[in-house]
C-alpha positions in Angstrom: 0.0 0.0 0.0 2.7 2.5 0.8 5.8 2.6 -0.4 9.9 2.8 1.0 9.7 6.5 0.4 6.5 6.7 2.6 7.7 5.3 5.7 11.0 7.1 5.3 9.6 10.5 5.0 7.0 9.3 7.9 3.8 10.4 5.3 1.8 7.4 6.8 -0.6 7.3 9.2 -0.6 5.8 12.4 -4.1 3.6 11.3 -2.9 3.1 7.9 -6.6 1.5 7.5 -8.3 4.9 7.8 -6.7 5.3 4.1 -9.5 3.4 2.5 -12.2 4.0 5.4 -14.4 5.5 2.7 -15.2 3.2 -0.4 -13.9 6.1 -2.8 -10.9 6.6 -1.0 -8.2 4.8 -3.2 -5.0 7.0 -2.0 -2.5 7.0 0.9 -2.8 9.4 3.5 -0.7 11.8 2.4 -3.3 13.1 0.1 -5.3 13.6 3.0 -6.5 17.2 4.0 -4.5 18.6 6.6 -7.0 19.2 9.2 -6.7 15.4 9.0 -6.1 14.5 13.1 -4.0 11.1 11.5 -1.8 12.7 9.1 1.7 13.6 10.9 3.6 15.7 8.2 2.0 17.2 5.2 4.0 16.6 1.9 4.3 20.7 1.5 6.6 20.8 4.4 9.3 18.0 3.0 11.8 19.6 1.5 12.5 19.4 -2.7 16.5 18.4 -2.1 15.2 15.6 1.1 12.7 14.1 -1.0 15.0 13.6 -4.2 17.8 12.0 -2.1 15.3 9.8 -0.6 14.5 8.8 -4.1 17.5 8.3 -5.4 18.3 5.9 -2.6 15.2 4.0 -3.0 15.7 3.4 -6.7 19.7 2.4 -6.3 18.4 -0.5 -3.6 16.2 -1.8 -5.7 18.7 -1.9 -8.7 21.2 -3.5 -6.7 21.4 -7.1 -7.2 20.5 -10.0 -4.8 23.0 -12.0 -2.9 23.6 -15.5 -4.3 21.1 -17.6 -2.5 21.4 -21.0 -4.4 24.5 -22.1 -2.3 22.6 -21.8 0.8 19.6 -23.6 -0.6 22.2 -26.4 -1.4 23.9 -26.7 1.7 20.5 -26.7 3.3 18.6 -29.4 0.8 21.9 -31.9 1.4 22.3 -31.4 5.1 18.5 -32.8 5.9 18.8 -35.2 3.4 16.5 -33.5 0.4 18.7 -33.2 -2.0 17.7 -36.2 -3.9 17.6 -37.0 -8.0 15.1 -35.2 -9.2 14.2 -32.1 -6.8 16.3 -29.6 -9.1 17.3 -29.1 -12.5 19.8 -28.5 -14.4 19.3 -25.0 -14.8 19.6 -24.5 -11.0 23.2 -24.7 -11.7 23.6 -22.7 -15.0 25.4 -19.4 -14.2 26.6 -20.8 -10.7 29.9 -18.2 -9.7 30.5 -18.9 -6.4 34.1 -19.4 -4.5 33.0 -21.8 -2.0 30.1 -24.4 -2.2 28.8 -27.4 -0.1 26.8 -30.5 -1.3 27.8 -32.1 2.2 25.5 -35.4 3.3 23.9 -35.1 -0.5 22.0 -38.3 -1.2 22.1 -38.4 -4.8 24.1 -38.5 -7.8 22.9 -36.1 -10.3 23.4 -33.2 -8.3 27.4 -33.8 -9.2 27.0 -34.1 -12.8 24.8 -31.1 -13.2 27.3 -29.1 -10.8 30.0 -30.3 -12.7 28.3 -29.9 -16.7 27.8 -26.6 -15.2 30.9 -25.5 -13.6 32.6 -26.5 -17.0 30.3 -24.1 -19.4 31.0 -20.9 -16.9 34.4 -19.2 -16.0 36.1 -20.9 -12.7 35.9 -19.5 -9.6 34.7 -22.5 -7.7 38.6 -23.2 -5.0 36.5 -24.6 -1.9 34.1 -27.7 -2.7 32.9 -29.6 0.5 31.6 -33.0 -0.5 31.3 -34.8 3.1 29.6 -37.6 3.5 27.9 -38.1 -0.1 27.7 -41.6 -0.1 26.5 -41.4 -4.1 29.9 -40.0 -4.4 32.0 -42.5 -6.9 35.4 -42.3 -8.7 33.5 -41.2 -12.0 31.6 -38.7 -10.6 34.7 -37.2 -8.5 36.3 -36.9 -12.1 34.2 -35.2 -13.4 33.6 -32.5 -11.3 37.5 -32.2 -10.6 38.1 -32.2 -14.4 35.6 -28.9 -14.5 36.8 -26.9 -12.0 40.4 -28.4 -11.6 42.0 -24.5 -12.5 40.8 -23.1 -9.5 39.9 -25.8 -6.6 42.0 -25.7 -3.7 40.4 -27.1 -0.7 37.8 -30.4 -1.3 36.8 -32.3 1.5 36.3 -35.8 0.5 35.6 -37.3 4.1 33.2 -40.3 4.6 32.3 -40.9 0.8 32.2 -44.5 1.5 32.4 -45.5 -2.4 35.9 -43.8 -3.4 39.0 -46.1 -3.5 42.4 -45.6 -4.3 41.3 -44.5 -8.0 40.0 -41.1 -7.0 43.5 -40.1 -6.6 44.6 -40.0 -9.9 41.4 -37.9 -11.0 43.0 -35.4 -8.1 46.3 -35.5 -9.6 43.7 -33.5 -12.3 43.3 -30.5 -9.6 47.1 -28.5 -10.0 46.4 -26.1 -7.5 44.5 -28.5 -4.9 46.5 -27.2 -1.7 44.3 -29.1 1.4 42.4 -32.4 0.7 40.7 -34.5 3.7 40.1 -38.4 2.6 39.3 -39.6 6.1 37.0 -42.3 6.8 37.1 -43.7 3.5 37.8 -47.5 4.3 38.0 -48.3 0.9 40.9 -45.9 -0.3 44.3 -47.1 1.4 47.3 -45.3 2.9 49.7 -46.3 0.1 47.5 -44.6 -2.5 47.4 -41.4 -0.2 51.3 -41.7 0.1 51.4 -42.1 -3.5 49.4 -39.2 -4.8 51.6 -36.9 -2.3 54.6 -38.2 -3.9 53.3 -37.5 -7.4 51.6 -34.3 -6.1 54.7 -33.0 -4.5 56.9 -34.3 -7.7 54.5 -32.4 -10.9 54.1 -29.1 -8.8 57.8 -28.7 -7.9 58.0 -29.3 -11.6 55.0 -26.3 -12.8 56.5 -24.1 -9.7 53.5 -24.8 -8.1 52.0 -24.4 -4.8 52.5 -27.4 -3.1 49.8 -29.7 -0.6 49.2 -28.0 2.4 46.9 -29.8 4.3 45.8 -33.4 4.5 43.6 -35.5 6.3 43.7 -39.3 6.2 42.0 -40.7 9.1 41.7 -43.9 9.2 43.3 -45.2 6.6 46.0 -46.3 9.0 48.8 -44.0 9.0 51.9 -45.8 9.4 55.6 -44.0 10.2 56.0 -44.6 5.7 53.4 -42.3 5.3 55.1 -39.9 7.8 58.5 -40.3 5.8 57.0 -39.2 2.5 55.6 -36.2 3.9 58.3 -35.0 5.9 59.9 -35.4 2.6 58.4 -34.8 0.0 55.4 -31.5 1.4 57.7 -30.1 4.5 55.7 -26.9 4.3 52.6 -28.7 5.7 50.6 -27.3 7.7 47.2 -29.4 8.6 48.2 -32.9 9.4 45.0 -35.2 9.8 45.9 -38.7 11.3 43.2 -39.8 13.5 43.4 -43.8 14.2 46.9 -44.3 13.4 49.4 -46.8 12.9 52.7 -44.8 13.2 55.0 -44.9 16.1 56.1 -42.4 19.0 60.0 -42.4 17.0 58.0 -42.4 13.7 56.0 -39.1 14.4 59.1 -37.6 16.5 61.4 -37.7 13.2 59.2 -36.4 10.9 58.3 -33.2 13.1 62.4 -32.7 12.5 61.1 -31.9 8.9 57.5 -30.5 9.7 58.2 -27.4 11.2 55.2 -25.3 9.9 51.9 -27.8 11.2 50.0 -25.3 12.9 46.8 -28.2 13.0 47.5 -31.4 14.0 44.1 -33.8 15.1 45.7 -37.5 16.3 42.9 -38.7 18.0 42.6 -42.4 19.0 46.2 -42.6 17.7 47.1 -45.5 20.7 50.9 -44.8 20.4 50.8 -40.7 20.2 52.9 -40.2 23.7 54.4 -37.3 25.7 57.6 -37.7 23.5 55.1 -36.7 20.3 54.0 -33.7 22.3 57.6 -32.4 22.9 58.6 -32.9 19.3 55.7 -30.6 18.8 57.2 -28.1 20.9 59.7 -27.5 18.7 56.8 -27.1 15.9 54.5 -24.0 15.4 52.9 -22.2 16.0 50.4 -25.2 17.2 46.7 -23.7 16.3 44.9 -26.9 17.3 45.8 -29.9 18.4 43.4 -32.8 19.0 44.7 -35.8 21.0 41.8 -37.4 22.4 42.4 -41.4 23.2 46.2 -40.9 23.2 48.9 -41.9 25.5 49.2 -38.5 26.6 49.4 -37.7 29.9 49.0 -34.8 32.1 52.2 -33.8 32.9 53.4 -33.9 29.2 50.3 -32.4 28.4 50.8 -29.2 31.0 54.9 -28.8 30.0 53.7 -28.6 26.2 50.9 -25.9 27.7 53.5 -24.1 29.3 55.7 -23.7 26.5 52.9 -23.3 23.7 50.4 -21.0 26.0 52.6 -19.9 28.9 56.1 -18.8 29.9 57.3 -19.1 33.2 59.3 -16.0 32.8 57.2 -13.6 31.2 53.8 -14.9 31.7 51.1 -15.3 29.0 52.1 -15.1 25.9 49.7 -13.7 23.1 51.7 -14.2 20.0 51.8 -17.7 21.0 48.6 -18.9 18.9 47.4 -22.1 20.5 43.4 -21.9 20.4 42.0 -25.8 20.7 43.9 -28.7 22.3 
């Protein structure tokens, strides 16, 4: 009935029904005589320049465009479990720019072939894909949407998609720029085809001068003190270390920390052989961010002396630079 300008110039009445209390009376109350007890302002007594500003403000809000809302009706659809075959076509993805985008817990496939037929006819900007938990996910469909957006992704979280297996990582090898990649929970991909992709990873980006992998996840795939070796060798920048359920030793972790000096995440839970020795290597490590070591060895005292020297000097008190935020 009124409009933006209306309310902003304060023109309406405080009944705005009295405007139409009269079957002839089409028009809102600021056409209303002024003797009119309900009318607070008359429109003679706004001012030319206040009412044009007003204006022009209304009409640039209304040109500007909309926020993006498709991502968010994604990322809602999958998480309840909606996002089925068939509840949205393939023009919901046509035009899709968006940097980061989740189809976590998604139910079906064709939501990845549409995403990814999309994502190939459009410019790139897609670099953080979270695909958590799709259990429609396969090695074909992975390829496929890594094949369309492979220029820009750099972060894909691949954790619990029950159907990949040691085949999804040469569709990753696809993905140059791929810089943090979480495979945990996948029991049927293997630790040797992790270690190999972060040997060929490491091997074609030092090549391209390349970023190399940053971050990677690989719980329980059984981590073993190999797996260590190659990264501490082959990615010594790394900085997110996932290895949750592990298989490596106390000596196994402590010598690769020699090489890892830049973890800043490190989540070991239920990793039966992580130790006070693993949190003193860490010492040397940082700055430690978060560290998860829930159903370790760990004990209290080795967990307080890695506290005091990550959180807390005895010297000079609390230190802020010191950037330890979850244990």
């Amino acid at each position: 009935m009124f409009s933006l300008t209306d309310l902003c110039l304060n023109r309406v009445t405080e009944d705005p029904a009295r405007c139409l209390r009269r079957a002839d009376e089409t028009h809102p109350a600021l056409l209303r005589p002024a003797n009119d007890a309900f009318v607070r302002c008359d429109v003679q007594t706004v001012h030319r320049d206040r009412w044009a500003a007003v204006e022009q403000s209304t009409s640039q809000a209304r040109r500007r465009p909309k926020p993006e809302a498709r991502p968010q009706l994604l990322a809602t659809l999958a998480a309840r479990g909606a996002l089925v075959d068939g509840v949205l076509p393939p023009k919901f993805f046509e035009g899709l720019r968006v940097d980061t985008l989740s189809l976590a817990a998604c139910r079906a496939r064709a939501p990845f072939l549409m995403l990814a037929q999309a994502q190939s006819k459009t410019s790139e900007t897609l670099s953080c894909l979270d695909l958590g938990s799709c259990l429609q996910l396969d090695d074909a469909a992975l390829a496929i949407i890594v094949d369309a957006c492979a220029a820009t992704l750099k972060r894909l979280n691949l954790r619990d998609c029950r159907k990949l297996t040691d085949a999804a990582f040469s569709s990753l090898q696809a993905a140059r720029v791929l810089e943090d990649i979480d495979v945990g929970g996948n029991f049927n991909m293997t630790i040797k085809g992790a270690s190999s992709y972060v040997s060929a990873t490491a091997k074609r980006k030092s090549t391209d001068d390349q970023k190399c992998l940053a971050g990677i996840a690989v719980g329980g795939l059984g981590c073993d003190d190999a797996f260590l070796t190659v990264l501490a060798k082959k990615v010594p920048q790394l900085r997110v270390f996932g290895g949750s359920y592990g298989l490596f030793s106390s000596s196994g972790f402590v010598s690769a920390c020699a090489s890892l000096k830049n973890l800043s995440d490190v989540r070991v839970q239920w990793t039966e052989l992580f130790d006070d020795a693993c949190l003193d290597a860490l010492c040397g490590v940082g700055p430690i961010r978060c560290l998860d070591c829930l159903g370790t060895a760990v004990t209290v005292d080795g967990l307080s002396r890695f506290l005091s020297l990550k959180v807390h000097d005895d010297a000079l008190g609390p230190q802020p630079a010191r950037l330890l935020e979850y244990v």
